[in-house]
Structures are given as structure tokens and as C-alpha cells.
C-alpha positions, 0 to 999 in steps of 0.5 A: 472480503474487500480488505482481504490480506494480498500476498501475490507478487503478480499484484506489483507492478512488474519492475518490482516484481522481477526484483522482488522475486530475484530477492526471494531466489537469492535469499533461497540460495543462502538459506533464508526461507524468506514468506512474503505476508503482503504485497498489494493493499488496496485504499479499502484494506488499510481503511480497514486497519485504521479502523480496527487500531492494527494501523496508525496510517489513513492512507495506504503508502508504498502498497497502495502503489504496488511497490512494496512488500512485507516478509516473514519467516516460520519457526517452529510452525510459528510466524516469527521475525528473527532480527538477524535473518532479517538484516541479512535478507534486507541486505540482499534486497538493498543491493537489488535497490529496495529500500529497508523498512528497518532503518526508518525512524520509526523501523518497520523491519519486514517492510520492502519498498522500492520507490524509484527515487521519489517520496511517497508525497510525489507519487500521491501528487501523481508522479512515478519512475520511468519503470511503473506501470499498472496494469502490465501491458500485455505480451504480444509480437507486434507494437500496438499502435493504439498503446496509450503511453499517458499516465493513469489520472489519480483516483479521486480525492476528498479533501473536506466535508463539504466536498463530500456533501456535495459530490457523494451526499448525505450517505457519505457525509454523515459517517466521515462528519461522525469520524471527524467529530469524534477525532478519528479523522483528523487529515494531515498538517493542513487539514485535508482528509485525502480520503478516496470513495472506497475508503469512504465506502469501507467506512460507512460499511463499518460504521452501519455495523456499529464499529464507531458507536 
């Protein structure tokens, strides 16, 4: 399924992923039996959750850039969040330099991220830490002289309905025209849609099976 849950740390880029499992290893050491329930999630996954009301975010945030996971522990064969393990195990990931989801505004206690000392709004602009890097770059004896050390383009972006008109045509523009008038897609503070071509792909699938009639 395209908006199947990903749980592996191999999908973060590695620099989260050594700390992430450094995280798990400590917590192991002083009992906290700490289960990861997501680490990667792609455009199309949280399009999915938006869509079925488990998501009030359009836009994937730290997962979608590889940099985050969620956590969990089981009790009495049960998923379950007890507060105080999960303090104690955000303290250790705050010492490994994660950010806590449970100190937000707005908590979100089993989230991690680590952003590297920027803002959400600066990695969808383009930007990233020293330290990111997707896809890992492959373990070899030699340096590779053909290595291509410039950043990745962003994946493309539609902004309005008209640039969906022209540039994917009327299969795209008239499920996210019918998203728009109904209010389930709103933008952000300026009206921008921000929407990539496999949300709109996961959209028009949704809406063909009649999840918005």
C-alpha cells in the first residue's frame, strides 16, 4: 500500500539514524523498552491521514525529510504511552540532540525530531544541515570522483489551481478544485496549496472511490 505505516530506521537519513539507534540502546540499558511506530512518511501516507481525519497536517513535516520518529511502548500486550517513560526516554534523546515533541505548544509526546538547527519552513524552502543526505552514499575503498556533492532539487510544488490546470490537466484539477470548494483544502496564511504530484495522485485515488462525495 503507498500509505503504508514505515517503521525502519535504515528510511532516516543516517545521521539520525546512528543517534536514533544510540536512543534506542540507552533506553534498552535502563529499562525503557522503547518500539519505534514510524519513522519515514512519505507526501502520499500523510495525504492519506489528512484525508481520513487521523491527521490535521496537509503537509508532511520532520518525516517527510527523514528526520524524525515516533515511539511507543507495550503493556499488557497493549500499545500504550505511559507519561513517565516517556519523559525519561525523551530526556535521553534530548541529550543525543533530539527535539521532544512533548514540549510544543501543542505536545505531541511520542514524536522525535532532529532538524539540525533549522525550522520546518527552511527545509521545504530547500535548506539542510551539514549532516543531511538522502540517498546514503554507498560504502566504498576509493573516493568517487564523479560524487555530486549539490543538493537534491526539491520535489515540485503546486501552489494554486491554475497551476494544476495547466501543468497536470483536468484529472488533477478537478478533484483538488472539488477539495478546494468544499473546504478541505485551504493552503496556508497566503493561500498556497503546497501540494506535490503524488499528494494529488493520492487525492484523486481517494476521491474516485468516493471518500469525498
Amino acid at each position: 500500500m503507498p500509505h503504508r505505516t514505515t517503521r525502519d530506521l535504515k528510511e532516516l537519513v543516517p545521521h539520525v539514524r546512528e543517534l536514533a539507534g544510540e536512543w534506542i540502546r540507552q533506553c534498552n540499558a535502563v529499562g525503557l523498552d522503547v518500539r519505534i511506530s514510524e519513522t519515514y512518511r512519505s507526501d502520499i501516507r500523510q495525504a492519506h491521514l489528512y484525508t481520513t481525519g487521523k491527521s490535521d497536517v496537509q503537509t508532511t513535516g520532520a518525516h517527510g525529510f527523514r528526520v524524525a520518529l515516533d515511539f511507543f511502548y507495550v503493556e499488557n500486550s497493549k500499545t500504550a504511552y505511559p507519561a513517565q517513560k516517556m519523559i525519561d526516554a525523551a530526556a535521553i534523546a534530548e541529550r543525543l540532540g533530539f527535539e521532544w515533541g512533548g514540549r510544543w505548544k501543542k505536545p505531541d509526546p511520542p514524536h522525535l525530531q532532529m532538524l539540525g538547527g533549522l525550522t520546518l519552513a527552511q527545509y521545504r524552502r530547500g535548506m539542510r544541515p551539514e549532516w543531511w543526505q538522502w540517498p546514503p552514499k554507498p560504502v566504498t575503498d576509493t573516493p568517487d570522483d564523479k560524487s555530486d556533492d549539490t543538493e537534491d532539487e526539491d520535489v515540485k510544488r503546486y501552489n494554486t489551481l491554475g497551476e494544476i490546470a495547466v501543468e497536470l490537466g483536468n484529472w488533477a484539477f478537478e478533484t483538488i478544485n472539488k477539495l478546494v470548494e468544499k473546504g478541505h483544502l485551504k493552503g496556508d496564511e497566503r493561500g498556497n496549496l503546497n501540494l506535490s504530484e503524488d499528494m494529488i495522485r493520492m487525492f484523486v485515488i481517494l476521491d474516485r472511490a468516493g471518500a469525498f462525495d
